[in-house]
C-alpha positions in Angstrom: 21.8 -19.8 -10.1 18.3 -21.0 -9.3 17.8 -24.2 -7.3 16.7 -27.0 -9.3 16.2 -29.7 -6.5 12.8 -28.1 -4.8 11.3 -26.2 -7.7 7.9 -24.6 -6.8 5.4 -26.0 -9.3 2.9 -23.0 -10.7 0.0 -23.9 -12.5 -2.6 -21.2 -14.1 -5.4 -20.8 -16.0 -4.6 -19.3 -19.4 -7.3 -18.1 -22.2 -6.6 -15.6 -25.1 -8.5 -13.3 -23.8 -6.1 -13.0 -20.5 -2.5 -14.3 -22.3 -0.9 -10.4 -22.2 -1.9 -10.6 -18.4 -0.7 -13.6 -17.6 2.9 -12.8 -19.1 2.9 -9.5 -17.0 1.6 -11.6 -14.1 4.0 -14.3 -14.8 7.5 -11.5 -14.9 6.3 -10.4 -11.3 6.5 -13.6 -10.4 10.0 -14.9 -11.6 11.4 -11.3 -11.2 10.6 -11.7 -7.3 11.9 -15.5 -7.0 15.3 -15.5 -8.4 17.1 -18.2 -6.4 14.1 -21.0 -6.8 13.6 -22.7 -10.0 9.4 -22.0 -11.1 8.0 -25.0 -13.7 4.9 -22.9 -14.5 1.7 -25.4 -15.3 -0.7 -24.0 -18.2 -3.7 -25.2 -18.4 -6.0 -24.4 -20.8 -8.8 -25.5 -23.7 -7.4 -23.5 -26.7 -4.2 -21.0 -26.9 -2.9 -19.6 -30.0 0.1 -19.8 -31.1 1.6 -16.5 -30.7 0.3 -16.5 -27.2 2.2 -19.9 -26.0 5.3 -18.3 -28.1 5.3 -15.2 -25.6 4.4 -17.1 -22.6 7.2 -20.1 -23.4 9.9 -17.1 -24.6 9.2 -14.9 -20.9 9.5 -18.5 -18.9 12.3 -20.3 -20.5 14.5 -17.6 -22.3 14.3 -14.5 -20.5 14.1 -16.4 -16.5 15.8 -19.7 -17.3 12.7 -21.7 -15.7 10.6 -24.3 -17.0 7.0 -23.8 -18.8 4.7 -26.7 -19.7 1.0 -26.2 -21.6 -1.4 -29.3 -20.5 -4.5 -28.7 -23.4 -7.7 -30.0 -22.0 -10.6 -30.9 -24.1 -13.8 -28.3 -23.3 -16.1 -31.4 -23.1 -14.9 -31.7 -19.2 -16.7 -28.6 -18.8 -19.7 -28.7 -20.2 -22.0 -29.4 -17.0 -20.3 -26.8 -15.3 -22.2 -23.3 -14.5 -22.2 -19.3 -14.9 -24.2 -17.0 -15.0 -25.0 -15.3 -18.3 -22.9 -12.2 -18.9 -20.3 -12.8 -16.1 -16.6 -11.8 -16.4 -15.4 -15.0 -14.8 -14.9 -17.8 -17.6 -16.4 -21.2 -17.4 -12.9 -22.5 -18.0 -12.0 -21.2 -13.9 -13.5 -24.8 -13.1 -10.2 -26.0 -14.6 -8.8 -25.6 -11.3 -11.1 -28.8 -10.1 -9.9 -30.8 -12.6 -6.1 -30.4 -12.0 -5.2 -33.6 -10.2 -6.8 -35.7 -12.8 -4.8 -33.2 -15.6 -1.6 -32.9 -14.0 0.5 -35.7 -13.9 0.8 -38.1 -10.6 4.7 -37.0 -10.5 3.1 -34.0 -9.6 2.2 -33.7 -6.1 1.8 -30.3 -5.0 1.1 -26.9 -6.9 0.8 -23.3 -5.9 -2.2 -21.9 -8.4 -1.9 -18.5 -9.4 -4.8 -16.4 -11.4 -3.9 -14.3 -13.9 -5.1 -11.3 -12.6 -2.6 -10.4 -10.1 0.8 -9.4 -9.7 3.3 -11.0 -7.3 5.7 -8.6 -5.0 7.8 -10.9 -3.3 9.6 -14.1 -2.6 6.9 -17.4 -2.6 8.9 -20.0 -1.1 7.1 -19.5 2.8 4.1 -19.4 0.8 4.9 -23.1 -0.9 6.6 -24.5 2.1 3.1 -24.1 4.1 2.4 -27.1 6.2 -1.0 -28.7 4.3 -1.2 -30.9 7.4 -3.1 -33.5 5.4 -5.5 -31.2 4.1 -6.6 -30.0 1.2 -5.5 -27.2 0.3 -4.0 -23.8 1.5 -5.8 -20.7 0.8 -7.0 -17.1 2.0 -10.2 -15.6 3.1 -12.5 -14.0 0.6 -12.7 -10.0 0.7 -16.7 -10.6 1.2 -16.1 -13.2 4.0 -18.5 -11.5 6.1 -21.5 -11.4 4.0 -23.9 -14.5 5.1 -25.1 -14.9 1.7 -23.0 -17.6 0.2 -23.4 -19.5 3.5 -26.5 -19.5 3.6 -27.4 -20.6 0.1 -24.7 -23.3 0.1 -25.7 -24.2 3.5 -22.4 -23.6 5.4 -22.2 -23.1 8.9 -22.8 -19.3 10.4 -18.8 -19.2 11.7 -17.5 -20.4 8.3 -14.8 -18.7 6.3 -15.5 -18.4 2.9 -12.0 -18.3 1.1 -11.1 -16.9 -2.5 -9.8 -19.7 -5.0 -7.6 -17.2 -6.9 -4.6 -18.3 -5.1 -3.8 -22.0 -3.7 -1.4 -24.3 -2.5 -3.2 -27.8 -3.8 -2.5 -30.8 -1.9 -2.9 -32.8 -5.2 -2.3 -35.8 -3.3 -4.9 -36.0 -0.7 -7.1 -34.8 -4.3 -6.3 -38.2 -5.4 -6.2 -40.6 -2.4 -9.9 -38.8 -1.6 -11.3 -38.6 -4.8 -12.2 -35.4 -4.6 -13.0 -34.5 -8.1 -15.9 -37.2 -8.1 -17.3 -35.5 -4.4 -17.1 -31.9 -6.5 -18.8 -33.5 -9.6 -21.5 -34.8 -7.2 -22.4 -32.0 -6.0 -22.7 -30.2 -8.9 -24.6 -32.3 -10.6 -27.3 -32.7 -7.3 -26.8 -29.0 -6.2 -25.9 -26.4 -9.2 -28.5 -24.3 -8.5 -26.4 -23.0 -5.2 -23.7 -22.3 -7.2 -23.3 -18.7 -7.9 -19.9 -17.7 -8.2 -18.6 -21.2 -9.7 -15.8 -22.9 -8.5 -14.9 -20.8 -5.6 -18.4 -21.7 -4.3 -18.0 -25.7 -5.4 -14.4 -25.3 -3.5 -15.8 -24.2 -0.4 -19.1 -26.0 -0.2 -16.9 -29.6 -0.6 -13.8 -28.3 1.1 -14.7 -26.5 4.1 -13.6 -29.0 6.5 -10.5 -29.6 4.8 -9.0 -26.3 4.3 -6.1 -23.9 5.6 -6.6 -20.1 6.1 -3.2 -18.5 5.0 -2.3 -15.0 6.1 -4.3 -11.9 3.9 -0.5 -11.0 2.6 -0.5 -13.7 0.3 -3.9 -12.7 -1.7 -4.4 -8.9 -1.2 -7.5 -8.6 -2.5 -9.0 -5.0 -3.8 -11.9 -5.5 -1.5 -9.3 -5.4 2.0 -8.8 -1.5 0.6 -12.0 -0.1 0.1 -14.1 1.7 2.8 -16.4 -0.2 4.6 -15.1 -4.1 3.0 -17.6 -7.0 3.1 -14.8 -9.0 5.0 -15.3 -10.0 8.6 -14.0 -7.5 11.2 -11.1 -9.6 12.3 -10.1 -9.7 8.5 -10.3 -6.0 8.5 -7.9 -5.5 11.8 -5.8 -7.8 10.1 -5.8 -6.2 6.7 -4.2 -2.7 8.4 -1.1 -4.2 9.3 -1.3 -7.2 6.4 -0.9 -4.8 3.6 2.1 -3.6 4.7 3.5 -7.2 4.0 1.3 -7.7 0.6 3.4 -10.7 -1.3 0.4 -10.9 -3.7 -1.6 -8.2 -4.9 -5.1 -9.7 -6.6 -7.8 -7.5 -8.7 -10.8 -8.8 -7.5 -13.8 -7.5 -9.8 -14.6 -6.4 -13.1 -12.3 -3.1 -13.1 -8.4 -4.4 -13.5 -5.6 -2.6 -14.2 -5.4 -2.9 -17.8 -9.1 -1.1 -17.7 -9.0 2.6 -18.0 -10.2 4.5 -14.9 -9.0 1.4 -12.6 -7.7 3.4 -9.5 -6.4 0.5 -7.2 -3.6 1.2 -5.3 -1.3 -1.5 -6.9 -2.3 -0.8 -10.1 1.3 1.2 -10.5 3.0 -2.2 -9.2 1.5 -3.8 -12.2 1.9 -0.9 -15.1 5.7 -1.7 -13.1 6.3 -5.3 -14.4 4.2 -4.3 -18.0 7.3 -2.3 -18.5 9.2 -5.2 -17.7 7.3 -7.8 -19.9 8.8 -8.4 -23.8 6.0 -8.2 -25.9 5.9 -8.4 -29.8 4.6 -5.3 -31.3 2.2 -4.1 -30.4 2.8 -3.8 -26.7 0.0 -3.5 -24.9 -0.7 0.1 -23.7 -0.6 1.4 -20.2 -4.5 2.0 -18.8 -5.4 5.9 -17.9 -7.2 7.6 -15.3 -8.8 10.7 -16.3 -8.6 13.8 -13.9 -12.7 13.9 -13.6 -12.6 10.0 -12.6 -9.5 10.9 -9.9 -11.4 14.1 -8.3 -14.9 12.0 -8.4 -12.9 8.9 -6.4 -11.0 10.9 -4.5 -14.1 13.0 -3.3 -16.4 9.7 -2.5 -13.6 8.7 -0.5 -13.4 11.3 2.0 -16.7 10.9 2.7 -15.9 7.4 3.6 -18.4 5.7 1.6 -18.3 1.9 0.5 -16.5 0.6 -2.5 -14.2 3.3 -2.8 -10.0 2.9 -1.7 -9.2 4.7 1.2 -5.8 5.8 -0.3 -4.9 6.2 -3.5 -1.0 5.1 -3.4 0.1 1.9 -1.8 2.6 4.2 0.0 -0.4 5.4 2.0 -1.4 2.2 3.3 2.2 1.7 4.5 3.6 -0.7 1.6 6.8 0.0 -0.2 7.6 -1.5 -3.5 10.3 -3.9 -2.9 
């Protein structure tokens, strides 16, 4: 029986292009919470159909939790950036806009992307002191590059965080207005803006942010030779991914991409098999042998932006 008097409030991002994800993503994450009731938030400009039949039928059916679909017009978005050709929607600004799109009976969320799986419980995760801040989040796999502080002018001992996973203090959002102090800035400053709302999020937010522990956003970069992250992220990641509650494909290559070797990429063909789909179901990714000796050899040789282990197993993590 799940326990309906503290329910952890979800809220996503959900397009067509990333619905089959998002139900895989969203069975890893009410197979590993059994005992707490989820209300999952979807936000989103335009969803067929089909797509909120599968998503409502997984949530509601299947787990017994609670699914509601907030449609936002597109028109919110239209002075928001990205670069031509990038992989990351314009719709990722939604996450900005949620305290004005959620209801004010909503207080808190936990945001999720879609890319990502989730391996364990979440309720440490939601219970995370905010402290009257903004939000709750965990350092960026490329925290140690100076790049992005130095185009959005942050200081040199900053941590630049990764927006993929959140607990929002909606809140303090409201009682600061901080949707007009994002909007300002975006309208004075967009030409800093490179890698959209994560850099809006950190350029406004820096002084009113928590760093969460790696565990609970695993990204793909913490697993690669030679990471971009800063070197106490890196001593931290050895020991961290042992403990990995989230698992987050960073990048263009995701599971669902042939040739994707991450090490968690078996954790997620794991909950596909899992997920109901109408036919068709979606069909598993490959690796091809030439791909696996190529990676396999870079590796050894220790060179940057490959995995140091192939298996999770490797790097000390066992499925739960």
């Amino acid at each position: 029986m799940r326990n309906i008097s503290d329910p952890i409030e979800v809220v996503c991002n959900v397009d067509d292009k990333y619905a089959r994800q998002c139900a895989v993503m969203f069975t890893s994450l009410l197979e590993n919470n059994p005992d707490d009731m989820i209300i999952i938030h979807v936000v989103n400009t335009y969803l067929i159909q089909a797509n909120r039949a599968l998503l409502t039928d997984i949530v509601q059916r299947k787990y017994g939790c609670r699914i509601v679909f907030h449609k936002v017009d597109d028109e919110v978005l239209k002075s928001c950036p990205v670069r031509r050709g990038d992989y990351v929607s314009v719709t990722a600004y939604l996450r900005c806009f949620l305290p004005a799109i959620l209801p004010t009976s909503v207080h808190k969320v936990l945001y999720l992307d879609s890319d990502l799986v989730v391996l364990g419980p979440l309720r440490a995760l939601w219970d995370v002191d905010l402290n009257d801040k903004a939000l709750a989040a965990v350092e960026d796999s490329s925290s140690g590059s100076p790049e992005p502080l130095v185009r959005l002018r942050l200081p040199d001992n900053y941590t630049y965080f990764n927006s993929g996973v959140m607990v929002m203090n909606l809140d303090y959002w409201r009682e600061h207005n901080i949707l007009k102090r994002l909007m300002q800035y975006l309208d004075e400053f967009h030409d800093r803006i490179r890698e959209n709302d994560q850099d809006l999020l950190n350029v406004c937010l820096w002084k009113n942010r928590i760093l969460l522990p790696l565990r609970w956003n695993m990204q793909s970069g913490f697993l690669k030779h030679r990471p971009a992250c800063r070197r106490y992220a890196l001593m931290k990641s050895r020991e961290e991914v042992r403990h990995t509650m989230i698992a987050h494909f960073v990048g263009k290559k995701k599971p669902w991409h042939n040739n994707c070797v991450n090490p968690f990429a078996r954790e997620y063909d794991r909950y596909l098999d899992m997920t109901e789909f109408p036919e068709p179901r979606p069909v598993k990714a490959t690796v091809s042998p030439v791909f696996e000796m190529f990676h396999s050899f870079m590796a050894t040789l220790r060179i940057g932006g490959y995995y140091r282990h192939r298996t999770m197993e490797s790097y000390g993590f066992s499925a739960r």
